[in-house]
CHARMM internal coordinates of N, CA and C (Angstrom, degrees):
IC EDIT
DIST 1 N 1 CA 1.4526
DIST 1 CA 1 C 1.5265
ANGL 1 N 1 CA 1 C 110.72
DIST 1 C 2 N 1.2209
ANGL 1 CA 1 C 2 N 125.06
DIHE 1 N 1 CA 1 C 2 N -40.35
DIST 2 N 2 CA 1.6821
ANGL 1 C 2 N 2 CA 126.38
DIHE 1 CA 1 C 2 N 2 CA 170.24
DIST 2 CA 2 C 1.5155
ANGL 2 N 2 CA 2 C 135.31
DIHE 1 C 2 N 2 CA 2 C -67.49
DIST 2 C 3 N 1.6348
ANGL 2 CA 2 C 3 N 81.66
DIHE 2 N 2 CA 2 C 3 N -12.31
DIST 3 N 3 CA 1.6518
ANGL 2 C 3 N 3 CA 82.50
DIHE 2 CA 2 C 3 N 3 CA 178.90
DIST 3 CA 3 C 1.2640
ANGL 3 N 3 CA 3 C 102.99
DIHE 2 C 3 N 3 CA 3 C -121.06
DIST 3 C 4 N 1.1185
ANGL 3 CA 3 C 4 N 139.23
DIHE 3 N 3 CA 3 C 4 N 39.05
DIST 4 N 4 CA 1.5582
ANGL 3 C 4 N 4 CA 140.37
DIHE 3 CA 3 C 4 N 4 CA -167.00
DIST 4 CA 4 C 1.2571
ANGL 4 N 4 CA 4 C 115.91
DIHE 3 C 4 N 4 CA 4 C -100.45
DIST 4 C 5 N 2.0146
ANGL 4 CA 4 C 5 N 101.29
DIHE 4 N 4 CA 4 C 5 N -30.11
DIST 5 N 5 CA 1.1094
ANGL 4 C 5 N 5 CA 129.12
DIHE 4 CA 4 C 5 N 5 CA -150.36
DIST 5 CA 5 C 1.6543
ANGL 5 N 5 CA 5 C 100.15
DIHE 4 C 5 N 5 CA 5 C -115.97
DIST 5 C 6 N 1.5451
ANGL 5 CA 5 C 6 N 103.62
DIHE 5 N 5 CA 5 C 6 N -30.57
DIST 6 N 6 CA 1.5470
ANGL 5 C 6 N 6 CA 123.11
DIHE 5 CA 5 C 6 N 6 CA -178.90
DIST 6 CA 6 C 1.3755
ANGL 6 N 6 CA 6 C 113.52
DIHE 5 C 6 N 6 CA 6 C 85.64
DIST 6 C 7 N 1.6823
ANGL 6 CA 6 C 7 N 98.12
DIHE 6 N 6 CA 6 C 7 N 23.16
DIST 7 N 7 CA 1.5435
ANGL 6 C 7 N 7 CA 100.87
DIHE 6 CA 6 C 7 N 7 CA 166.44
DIST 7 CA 7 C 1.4296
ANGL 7 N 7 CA 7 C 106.32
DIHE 6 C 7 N 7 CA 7 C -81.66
DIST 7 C 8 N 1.6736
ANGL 7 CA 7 C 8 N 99.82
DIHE 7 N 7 CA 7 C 8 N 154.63
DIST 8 N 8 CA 1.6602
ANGL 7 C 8 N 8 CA 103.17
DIHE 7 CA 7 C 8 N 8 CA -174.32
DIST 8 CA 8 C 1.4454
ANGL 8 N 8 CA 8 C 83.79
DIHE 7 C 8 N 8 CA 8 C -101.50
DIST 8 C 9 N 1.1015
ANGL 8 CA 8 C 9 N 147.51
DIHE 8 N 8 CA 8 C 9 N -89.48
DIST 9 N 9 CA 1.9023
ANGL 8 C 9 N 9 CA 141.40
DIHE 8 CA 8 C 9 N 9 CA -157.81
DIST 9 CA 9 C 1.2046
ANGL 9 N 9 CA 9 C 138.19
DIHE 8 C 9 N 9 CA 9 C -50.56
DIST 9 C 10 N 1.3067
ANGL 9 CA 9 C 10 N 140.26
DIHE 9 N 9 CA 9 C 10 N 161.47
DIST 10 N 10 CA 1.4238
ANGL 9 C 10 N 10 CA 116.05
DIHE 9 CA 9 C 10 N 10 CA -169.92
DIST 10 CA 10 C 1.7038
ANGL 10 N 10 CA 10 C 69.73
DIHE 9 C 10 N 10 CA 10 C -140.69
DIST 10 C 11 N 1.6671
ANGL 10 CA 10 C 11 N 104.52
DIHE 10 N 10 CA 10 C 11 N 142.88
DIST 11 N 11 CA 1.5417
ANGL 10 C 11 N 11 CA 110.74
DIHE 10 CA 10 C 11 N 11 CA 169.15
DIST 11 CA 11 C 1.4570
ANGL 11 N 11 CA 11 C 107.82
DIHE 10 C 11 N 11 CA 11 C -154.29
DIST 11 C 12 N 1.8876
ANGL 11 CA 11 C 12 N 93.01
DIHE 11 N 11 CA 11 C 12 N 144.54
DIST 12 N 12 CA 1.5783
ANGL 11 C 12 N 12 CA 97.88
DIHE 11 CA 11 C 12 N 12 CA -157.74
DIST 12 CA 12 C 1.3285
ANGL 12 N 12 CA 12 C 94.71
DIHE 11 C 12 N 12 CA 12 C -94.02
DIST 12 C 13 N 1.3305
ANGL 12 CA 12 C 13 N 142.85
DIHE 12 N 12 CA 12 C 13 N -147.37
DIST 13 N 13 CA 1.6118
ANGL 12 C 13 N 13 CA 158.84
DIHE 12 CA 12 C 13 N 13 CA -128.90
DIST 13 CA 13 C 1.9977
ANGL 13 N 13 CA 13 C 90.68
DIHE 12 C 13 N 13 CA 13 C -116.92
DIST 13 C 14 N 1.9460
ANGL 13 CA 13 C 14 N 80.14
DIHE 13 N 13 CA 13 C 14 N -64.38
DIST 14 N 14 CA 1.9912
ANGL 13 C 14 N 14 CA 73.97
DIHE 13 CA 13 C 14 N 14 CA 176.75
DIST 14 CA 14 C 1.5174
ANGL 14 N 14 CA 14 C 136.43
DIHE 13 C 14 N 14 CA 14 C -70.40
DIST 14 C 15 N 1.6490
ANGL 14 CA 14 C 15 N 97.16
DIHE 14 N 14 CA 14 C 15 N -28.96
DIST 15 N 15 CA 1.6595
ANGL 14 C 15 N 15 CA 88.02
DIHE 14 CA 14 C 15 N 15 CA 174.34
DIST 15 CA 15 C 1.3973
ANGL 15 N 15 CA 15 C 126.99
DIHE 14 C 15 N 15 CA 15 C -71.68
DIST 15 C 16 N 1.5538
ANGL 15 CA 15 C 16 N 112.77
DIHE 15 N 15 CA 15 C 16 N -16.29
DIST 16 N 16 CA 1.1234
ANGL 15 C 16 N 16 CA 130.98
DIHE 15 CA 15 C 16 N 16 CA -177.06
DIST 16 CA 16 C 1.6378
ANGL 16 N 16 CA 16 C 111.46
DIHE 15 C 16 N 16 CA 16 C -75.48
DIST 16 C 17 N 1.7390
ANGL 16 CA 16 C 17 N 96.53
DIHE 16 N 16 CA 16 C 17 N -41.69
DIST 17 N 17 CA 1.7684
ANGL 16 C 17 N 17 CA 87.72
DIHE 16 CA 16 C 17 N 17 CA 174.82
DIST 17 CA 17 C 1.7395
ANGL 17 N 17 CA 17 C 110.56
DIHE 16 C 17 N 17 CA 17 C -80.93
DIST 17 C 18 N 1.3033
ANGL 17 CA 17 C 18 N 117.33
DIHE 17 N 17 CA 17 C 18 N -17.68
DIST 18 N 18 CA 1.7418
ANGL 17 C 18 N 18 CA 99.42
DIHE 17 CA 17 C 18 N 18 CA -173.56
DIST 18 CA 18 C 1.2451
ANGL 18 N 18 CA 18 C 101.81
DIHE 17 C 18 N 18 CA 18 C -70.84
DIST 18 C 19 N 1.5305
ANGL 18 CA 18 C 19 N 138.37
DIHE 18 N 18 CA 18 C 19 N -30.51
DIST 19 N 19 CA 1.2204
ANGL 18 C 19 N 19 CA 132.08
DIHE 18 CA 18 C 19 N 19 CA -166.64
DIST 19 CA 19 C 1.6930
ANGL 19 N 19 CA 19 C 114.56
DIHE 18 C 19 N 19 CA 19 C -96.71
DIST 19 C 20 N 1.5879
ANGL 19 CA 19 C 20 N 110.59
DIHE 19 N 19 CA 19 C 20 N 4.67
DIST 20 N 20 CA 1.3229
ANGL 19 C 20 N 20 CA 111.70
DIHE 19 CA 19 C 20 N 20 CA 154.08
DIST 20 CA 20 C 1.5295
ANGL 20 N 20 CA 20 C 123.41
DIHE 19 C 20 N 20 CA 20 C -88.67
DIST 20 C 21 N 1.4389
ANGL 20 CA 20 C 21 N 96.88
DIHE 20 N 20 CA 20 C 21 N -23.61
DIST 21 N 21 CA 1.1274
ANGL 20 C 21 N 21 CA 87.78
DIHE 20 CA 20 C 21 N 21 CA 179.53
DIST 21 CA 21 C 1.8994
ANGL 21 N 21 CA 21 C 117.70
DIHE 20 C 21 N 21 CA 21 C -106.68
DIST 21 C 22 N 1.2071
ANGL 21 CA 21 C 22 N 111.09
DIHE 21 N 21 CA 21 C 22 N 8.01
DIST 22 N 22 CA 1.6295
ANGL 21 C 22 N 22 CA 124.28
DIHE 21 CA 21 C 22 N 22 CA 143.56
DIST 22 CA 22 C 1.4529
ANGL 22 N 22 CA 22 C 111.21
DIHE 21 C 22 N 22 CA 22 C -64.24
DIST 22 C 23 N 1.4361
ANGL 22 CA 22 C 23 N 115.14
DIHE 22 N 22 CA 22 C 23 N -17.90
DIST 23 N 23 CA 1.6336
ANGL 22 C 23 N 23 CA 106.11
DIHE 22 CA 22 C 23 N 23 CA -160.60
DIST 23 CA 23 C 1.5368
ANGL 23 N 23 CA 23 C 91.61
DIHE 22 C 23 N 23 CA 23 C -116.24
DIST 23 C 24 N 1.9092
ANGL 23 CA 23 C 24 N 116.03
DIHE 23 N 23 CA 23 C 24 N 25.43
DIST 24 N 24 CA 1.5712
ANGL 23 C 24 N 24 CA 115.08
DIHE 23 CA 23 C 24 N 24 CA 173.20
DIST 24 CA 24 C 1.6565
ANGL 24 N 24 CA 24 C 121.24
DIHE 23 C 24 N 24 CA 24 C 79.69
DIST 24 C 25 N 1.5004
ANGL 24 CA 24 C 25 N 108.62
DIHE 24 N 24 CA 24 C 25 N 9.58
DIST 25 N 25 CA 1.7398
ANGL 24 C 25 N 25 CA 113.77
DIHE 24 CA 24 C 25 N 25 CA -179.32
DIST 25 CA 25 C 1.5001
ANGL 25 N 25 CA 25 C 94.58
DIHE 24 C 25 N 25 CA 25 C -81.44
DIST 25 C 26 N 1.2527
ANGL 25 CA 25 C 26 N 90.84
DIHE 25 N 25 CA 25 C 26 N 148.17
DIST 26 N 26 CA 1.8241
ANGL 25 C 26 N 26 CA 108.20
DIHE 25 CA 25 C 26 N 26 CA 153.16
DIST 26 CA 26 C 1.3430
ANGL 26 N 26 CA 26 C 126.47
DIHE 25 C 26 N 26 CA 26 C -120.86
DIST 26 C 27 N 1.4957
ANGL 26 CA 26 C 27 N 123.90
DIHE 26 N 26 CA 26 C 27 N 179.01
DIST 27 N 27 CA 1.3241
ANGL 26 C 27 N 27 CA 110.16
DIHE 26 CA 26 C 27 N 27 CA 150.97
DIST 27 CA 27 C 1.7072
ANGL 27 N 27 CA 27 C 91.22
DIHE 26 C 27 N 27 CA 27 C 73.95
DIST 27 C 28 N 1.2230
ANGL 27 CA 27 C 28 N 137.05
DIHE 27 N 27 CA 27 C 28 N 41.90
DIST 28 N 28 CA 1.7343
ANGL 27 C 28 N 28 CA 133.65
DIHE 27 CA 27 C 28 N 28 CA -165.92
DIST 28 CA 28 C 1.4403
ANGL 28 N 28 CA 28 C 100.17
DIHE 27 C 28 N 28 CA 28 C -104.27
DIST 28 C 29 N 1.1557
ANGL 28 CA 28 C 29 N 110.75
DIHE 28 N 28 CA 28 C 29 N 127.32
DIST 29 N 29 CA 1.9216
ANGL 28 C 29 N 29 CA 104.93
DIHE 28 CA 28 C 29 N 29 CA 163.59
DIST 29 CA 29 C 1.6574
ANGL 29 N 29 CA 29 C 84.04
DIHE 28 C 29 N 29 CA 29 C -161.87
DIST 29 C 30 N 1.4049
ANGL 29 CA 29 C 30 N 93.41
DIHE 29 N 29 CA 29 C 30 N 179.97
DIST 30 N 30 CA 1.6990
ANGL 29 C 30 N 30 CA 106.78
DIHE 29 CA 29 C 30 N 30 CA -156.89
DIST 30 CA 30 C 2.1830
ANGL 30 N 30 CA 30 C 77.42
DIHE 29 C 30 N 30 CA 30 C -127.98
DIST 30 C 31 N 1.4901
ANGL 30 CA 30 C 31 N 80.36
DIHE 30 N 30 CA 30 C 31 N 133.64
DIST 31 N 31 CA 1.5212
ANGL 30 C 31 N 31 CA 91.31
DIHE 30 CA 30 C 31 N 31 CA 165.26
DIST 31 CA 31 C 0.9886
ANGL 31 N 31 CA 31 C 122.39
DIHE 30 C 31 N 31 CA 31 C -122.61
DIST 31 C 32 N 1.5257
ANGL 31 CA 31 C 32 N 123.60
DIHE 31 N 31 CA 31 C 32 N -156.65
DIST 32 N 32 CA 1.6347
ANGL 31 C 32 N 32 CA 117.86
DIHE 31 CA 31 C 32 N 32 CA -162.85
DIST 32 CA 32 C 1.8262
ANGL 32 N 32 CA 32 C 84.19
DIHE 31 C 32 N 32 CA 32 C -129.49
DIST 32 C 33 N 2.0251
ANGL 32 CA 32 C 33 N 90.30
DIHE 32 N 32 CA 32 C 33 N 163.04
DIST 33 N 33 CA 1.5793
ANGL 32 C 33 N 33 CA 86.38
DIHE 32 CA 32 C 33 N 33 CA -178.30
DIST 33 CA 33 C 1.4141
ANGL 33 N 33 CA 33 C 138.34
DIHE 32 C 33 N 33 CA 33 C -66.63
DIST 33 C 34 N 1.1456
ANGL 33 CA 33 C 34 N 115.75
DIHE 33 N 33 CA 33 C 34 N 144.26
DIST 34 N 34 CA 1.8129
ANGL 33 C 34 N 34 CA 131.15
DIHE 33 CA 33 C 34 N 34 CA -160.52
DIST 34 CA 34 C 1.5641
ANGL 34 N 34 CA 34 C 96.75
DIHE 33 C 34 N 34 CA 34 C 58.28
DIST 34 C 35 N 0.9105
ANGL 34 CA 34 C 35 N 130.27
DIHE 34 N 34 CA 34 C 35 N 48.64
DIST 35 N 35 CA 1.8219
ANGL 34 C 35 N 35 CA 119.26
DIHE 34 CA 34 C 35 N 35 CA 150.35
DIST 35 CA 35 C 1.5447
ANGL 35 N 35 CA 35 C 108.03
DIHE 34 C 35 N 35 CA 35 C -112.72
DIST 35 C 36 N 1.5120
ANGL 35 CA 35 C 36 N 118.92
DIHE 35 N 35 CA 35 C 36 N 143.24
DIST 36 N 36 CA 1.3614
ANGL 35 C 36 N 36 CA 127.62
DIHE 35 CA 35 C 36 N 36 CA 178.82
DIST 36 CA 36 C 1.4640
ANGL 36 N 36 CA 36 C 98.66
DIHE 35 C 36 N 36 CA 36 C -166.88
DIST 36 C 37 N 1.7326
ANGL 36 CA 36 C 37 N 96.97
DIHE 36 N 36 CA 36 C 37 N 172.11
DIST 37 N 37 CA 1.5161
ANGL 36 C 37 N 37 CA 97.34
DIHE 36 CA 36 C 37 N 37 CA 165.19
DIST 37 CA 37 C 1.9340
ANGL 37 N 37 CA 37 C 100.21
DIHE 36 C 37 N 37 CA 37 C -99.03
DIST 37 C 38 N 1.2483
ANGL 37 CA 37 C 38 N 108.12
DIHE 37 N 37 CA 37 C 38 N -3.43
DIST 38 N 38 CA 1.5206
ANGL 37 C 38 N 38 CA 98.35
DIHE 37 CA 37 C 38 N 38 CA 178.83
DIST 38 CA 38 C 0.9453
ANGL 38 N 38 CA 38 C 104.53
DIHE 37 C 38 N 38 CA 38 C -127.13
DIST 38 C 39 N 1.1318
ANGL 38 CA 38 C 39 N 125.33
DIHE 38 N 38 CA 38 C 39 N 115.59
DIST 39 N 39 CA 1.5308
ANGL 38 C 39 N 39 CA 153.26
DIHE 38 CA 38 C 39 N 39 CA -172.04
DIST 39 CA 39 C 1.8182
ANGL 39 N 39 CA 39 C 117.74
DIHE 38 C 39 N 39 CA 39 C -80.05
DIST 39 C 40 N 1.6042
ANGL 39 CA 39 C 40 N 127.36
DIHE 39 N 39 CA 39 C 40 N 9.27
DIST 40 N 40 CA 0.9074
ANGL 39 C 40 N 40 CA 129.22
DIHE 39 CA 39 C 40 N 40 CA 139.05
DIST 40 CA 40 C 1.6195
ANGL 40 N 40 CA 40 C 125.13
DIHE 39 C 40 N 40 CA 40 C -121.60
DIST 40 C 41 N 1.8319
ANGL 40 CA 40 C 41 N 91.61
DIHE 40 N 40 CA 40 C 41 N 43.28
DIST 41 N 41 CA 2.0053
ANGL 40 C 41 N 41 CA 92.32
DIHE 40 CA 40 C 41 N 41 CA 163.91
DIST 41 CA 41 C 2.1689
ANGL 41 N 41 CA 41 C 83.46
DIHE 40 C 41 N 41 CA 41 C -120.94
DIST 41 C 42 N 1.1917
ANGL 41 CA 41 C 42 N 111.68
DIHE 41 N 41 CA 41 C 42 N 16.47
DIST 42 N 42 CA 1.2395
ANGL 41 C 42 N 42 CA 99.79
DIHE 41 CA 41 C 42 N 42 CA 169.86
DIST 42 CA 42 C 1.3451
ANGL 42 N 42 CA 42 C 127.55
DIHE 41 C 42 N 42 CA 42 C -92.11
DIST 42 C 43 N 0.8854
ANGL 42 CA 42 C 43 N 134.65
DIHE 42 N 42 CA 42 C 43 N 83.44
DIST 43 N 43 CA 1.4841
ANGL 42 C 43 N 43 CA 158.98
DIHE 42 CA 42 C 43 N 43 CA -174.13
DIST 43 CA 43 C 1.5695
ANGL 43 N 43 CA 43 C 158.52
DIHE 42 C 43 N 43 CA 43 C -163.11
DIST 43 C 44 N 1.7099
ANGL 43 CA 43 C 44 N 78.68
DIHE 43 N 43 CA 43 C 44 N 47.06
DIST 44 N 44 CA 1.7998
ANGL 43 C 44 N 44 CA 103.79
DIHE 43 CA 43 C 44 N 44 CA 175.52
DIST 44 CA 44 C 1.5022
ANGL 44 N 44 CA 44 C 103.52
DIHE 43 C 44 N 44 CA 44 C -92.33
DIST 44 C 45 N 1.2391
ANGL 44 CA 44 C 45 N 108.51
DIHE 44 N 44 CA 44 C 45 N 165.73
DIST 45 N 45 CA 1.7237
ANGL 44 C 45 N 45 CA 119.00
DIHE 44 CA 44 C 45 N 45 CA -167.21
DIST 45 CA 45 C 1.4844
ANGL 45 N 45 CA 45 C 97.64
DIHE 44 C 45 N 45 CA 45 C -90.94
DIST 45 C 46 N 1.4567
ANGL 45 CA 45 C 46 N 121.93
DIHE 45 N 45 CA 45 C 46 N 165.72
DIST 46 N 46 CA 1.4332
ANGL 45 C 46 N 46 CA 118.62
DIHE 45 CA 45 C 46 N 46 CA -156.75
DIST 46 CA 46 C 1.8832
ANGL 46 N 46 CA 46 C 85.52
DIHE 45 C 46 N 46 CA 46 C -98.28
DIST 46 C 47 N 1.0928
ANGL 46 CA 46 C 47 N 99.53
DIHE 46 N 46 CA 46 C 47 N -31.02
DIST 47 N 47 CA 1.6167
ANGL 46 C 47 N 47 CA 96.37
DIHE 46 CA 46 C 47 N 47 CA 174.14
DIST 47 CA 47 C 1.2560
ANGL 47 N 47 CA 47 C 126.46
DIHE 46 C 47 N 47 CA 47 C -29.00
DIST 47 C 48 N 1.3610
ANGL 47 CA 47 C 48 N 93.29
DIHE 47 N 47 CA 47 C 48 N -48.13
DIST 48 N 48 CA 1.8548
ANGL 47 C 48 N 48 CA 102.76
DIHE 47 CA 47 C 48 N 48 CA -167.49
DIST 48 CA 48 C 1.2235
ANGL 48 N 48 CA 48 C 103.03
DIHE 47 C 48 N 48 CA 48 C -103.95
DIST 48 C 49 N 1.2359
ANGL 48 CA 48 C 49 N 145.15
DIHE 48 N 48 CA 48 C 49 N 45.85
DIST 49 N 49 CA 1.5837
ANGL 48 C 49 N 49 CA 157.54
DIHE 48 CA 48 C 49 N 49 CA -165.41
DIST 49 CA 49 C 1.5619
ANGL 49 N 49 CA 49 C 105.30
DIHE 48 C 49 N 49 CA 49 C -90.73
DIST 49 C 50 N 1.7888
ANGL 49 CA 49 C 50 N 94.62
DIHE 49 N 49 CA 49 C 50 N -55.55
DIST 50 N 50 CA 1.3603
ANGL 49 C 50 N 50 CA 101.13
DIHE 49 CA 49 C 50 N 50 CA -179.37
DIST 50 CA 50 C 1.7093
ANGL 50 N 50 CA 50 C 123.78
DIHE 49 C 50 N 50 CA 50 C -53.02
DIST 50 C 51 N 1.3211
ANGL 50 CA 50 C 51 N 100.24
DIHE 50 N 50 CA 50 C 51 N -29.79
DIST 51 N 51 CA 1.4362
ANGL 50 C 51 N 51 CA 116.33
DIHE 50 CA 50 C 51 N 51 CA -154.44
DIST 51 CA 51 C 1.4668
ANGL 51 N 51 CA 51 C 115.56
DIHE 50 C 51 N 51 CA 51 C -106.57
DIST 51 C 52 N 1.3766
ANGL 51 CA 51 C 52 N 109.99
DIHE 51 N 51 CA 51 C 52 N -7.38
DIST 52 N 52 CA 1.5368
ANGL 51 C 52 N 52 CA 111.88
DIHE 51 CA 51 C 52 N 52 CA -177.70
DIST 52 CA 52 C 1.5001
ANGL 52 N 52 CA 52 C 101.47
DIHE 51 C 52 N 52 CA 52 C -126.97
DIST 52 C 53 N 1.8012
ANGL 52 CA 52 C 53 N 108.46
DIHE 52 N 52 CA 52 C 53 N 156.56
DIST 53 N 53 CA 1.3337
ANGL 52 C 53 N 53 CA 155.26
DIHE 52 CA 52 C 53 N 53 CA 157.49
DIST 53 CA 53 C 1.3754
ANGL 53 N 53 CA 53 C 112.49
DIHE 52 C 53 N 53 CA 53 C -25.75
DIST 53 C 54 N 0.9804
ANGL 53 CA 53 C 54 N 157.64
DIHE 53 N 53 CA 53 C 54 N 22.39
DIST 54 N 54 CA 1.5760
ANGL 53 C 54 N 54 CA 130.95
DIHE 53 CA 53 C 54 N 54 CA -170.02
DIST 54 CA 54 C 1.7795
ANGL 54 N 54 CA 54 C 123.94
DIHE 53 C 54 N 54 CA 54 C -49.15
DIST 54 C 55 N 1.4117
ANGL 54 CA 54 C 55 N 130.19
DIHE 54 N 54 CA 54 C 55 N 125.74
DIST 55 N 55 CA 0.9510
ANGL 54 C 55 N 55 CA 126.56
DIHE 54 CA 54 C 55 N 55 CA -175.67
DIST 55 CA 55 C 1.4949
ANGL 55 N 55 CA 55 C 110.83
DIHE 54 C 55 N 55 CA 55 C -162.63
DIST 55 C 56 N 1.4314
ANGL 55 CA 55 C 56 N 111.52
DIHE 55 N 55 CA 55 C 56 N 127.16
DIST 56 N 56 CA 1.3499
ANGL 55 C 56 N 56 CA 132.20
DIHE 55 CA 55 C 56 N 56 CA -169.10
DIST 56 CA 56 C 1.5135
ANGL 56 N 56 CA 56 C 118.55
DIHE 55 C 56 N 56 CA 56 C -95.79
DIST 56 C 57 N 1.2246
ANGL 56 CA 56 C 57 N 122.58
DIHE 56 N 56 CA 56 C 57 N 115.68
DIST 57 N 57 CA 1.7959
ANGL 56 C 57 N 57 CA 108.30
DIHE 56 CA 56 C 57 N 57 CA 159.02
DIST 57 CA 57 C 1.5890
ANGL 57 N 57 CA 57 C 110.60
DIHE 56 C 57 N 57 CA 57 C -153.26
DIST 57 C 58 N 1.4553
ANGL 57 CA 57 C 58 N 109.39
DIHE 57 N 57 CA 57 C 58 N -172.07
DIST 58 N 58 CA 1.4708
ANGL 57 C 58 N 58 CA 104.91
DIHE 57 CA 57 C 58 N 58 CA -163.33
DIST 58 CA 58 C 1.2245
ANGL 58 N 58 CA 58 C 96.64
DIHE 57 C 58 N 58 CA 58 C -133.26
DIST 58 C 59 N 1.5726
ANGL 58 CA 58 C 59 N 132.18
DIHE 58 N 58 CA 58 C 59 N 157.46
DIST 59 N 59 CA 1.2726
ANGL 58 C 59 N 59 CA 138.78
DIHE 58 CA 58 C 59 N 59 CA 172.56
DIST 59 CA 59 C 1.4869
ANGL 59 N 59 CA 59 C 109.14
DIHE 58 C 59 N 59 CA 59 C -96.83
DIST 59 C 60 N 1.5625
ANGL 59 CA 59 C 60 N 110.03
DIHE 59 N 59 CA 59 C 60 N 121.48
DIST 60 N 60 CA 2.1434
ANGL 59 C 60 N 60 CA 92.01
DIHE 59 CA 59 C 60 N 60 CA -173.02
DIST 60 CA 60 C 1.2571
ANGL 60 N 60 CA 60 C 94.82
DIHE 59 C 60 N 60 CA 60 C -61.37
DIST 60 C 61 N 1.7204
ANGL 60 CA 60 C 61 N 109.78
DIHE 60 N 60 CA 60 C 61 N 177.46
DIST 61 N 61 CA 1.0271
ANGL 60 C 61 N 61 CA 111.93
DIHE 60 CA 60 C 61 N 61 CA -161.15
DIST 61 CA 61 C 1.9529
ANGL 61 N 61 CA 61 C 77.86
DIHE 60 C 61 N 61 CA 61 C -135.75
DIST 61 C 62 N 1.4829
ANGL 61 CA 61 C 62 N 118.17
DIHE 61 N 61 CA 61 C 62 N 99.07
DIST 62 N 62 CA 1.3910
ANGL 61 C 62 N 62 CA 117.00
DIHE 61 CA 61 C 62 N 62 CA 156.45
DIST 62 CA 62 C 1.3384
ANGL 62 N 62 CA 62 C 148.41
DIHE 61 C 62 N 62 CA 62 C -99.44
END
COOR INIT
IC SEED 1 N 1 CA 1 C
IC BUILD
């Protein structure tokens, strides 16, 4: 599955949130496919549902 695409990493829910939120995100949780609070970042193919990450966060805004 990682190299199909010619991605080199595979990342689960947590490694993905500690390093958003090293990189200043808040508000981080991992969702399921097509769920958001913004309804035009929804637009991954149902194909790849099985196979991909979903994960949500916000940049504060100061």
């Amino acid at each position: 599955m990682t190299q199909n695409y010619g991605h080199v990493s595979v990342w689960d829910s947590e490694l993905l949130a500690r390093f958003l939120k090293d990189a200043g995100f808040i508000n981080i949780k991992e969702v399921s496919f097509m769920e958001g609070t913004d309804e035009l970042l929804l637009k991954d193919k149902k194909d790849r549902k099985w196979e991909s990450l979903y994960m949500e966060a916000q940049k504060p805004r100061y």
